[in-house]
N, C-alpha and C positions, 0 to 999 in steps of 0.2 A: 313235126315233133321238135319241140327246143328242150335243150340239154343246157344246165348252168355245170359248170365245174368251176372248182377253186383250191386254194392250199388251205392248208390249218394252219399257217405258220404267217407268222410280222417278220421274217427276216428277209431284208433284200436283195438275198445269195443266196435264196430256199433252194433245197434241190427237189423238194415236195413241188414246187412253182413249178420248174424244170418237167416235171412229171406232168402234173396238168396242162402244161402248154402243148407238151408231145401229143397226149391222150386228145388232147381238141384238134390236133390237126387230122384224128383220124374217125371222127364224127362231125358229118355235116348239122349247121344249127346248133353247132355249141359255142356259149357265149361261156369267155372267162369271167368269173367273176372276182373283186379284189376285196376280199375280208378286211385288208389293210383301212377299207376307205370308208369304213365303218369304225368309226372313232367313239369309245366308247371307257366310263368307269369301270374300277372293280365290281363288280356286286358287291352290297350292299343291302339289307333290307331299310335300314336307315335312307340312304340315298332313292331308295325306290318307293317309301313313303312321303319324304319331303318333295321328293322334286319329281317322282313316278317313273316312270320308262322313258329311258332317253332316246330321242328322235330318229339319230341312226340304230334301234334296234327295230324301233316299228318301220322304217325305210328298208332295213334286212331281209326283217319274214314279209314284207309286199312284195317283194323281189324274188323270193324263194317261193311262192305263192303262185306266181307267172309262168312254173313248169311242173313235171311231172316224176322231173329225172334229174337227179344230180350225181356228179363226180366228186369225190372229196379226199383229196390227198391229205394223208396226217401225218407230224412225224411225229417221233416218240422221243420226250424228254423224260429220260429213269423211268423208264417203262411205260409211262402214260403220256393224254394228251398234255400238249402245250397250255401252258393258263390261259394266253392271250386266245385258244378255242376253246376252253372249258368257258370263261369268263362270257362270252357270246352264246355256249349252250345256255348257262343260268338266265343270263337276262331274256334270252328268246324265250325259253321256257316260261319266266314269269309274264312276257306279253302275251302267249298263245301257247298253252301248253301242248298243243296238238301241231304245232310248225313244220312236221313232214308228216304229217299223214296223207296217205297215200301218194309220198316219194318213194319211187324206187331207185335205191342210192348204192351205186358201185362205190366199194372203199377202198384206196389204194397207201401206199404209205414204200418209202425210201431211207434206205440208210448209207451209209458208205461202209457200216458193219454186213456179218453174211446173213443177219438177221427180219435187216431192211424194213425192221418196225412192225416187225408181226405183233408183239406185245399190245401193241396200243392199236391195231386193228379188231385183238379179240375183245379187248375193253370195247371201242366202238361199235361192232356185232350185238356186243349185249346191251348199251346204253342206248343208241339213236331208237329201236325201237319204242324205248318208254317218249318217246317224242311223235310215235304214227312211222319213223321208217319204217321201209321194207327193204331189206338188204337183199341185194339179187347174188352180188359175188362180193371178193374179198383179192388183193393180188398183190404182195408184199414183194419189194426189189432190193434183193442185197446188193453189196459191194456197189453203191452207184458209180466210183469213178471209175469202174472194170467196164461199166455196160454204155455211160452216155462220156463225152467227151465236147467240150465246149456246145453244151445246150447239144446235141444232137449225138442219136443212137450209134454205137457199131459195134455192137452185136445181134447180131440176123438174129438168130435163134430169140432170145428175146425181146424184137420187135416184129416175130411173128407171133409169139404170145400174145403181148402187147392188144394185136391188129384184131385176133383170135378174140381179146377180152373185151373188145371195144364191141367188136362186130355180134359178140351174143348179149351184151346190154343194149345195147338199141334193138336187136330183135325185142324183148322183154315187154311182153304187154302188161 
């Protein structure tokens, strides 16, 4: 079994990043994957008549294609996602509008508020489906500079969650 995880975020101080690196260290066969290296316009309907789907979107969904399972850390800008992952739902959408059908996609999301991005996990919950997810769980981490401290966990308690949420998605048939 291969597992892709990734962030939703372009910033290169994400602590959503932070999160997905943790999470892969605790499933064998998971590859990170870097949304960053998928370089891509705004949507457009204009741009996607003139000149069609651009390269790194169809190079995306072959990639997302190659598993069964994804991890998807999002963070939340004023309650929803980020544009630079909305901007990548639209155009995947219009190359294959079925691009996670039959993923089963753990969604995770971080804040340094006690909120830790639940907002834009329930938007998520209810939008990846119209794309074929299937969302197994959901696991929202407040306060992140209380729980991780330079890239790595210390707090037990929540990196036995953590191990707990890893360990029932890869069960997950």
């Amino acid at each position: 079994m291969k597992i892709i995880a990734f962030s939703a975020s372009n910033s290169s101080k994400s602590i959503n990043q932070v999160l997905i690196n943790y999470l892969a260290t605790l499933i064998e066969n998971t590859e990170i994957l870097k949304l960053t290296d998928y370089e891509i316009p705004i949507y457009s309907f204009d741009i996607e008549e003139n000149k069609g789907i651009p390269v790194a979107t169809q190079e995306l969904d072959n990639k997302l294609q190659t598993t069964d399972k994804l991890i998807i850390s999002i963070p939340e800008h004023n309650g929803n996602f980020p544009a630079f992952f909305k901007n990548h739902l639209d155009w995947l959408s219009r190359h294959n509008r079925g691009f996670l059908k039959n993923k089963k996609v753990l969604l995770v999301s971080t804040s340094p508020g006690k909120l830790g991005g639940a907002n834009v996990l329930n938007i998520a919950k209810n939008t990846l489906p119209h794309f074929g997810a299937e969302i197994i769980a959901t696991y929202s981490l407040g306060s992140f500079y209380d729980i991780f401290q330079e890239d790595k966990i210390i707090n037990e308690k929540v990196a036995e969650e953590l191990q707990e949420l890893a360990n029932e998605f890869v069960k997950k048939e």
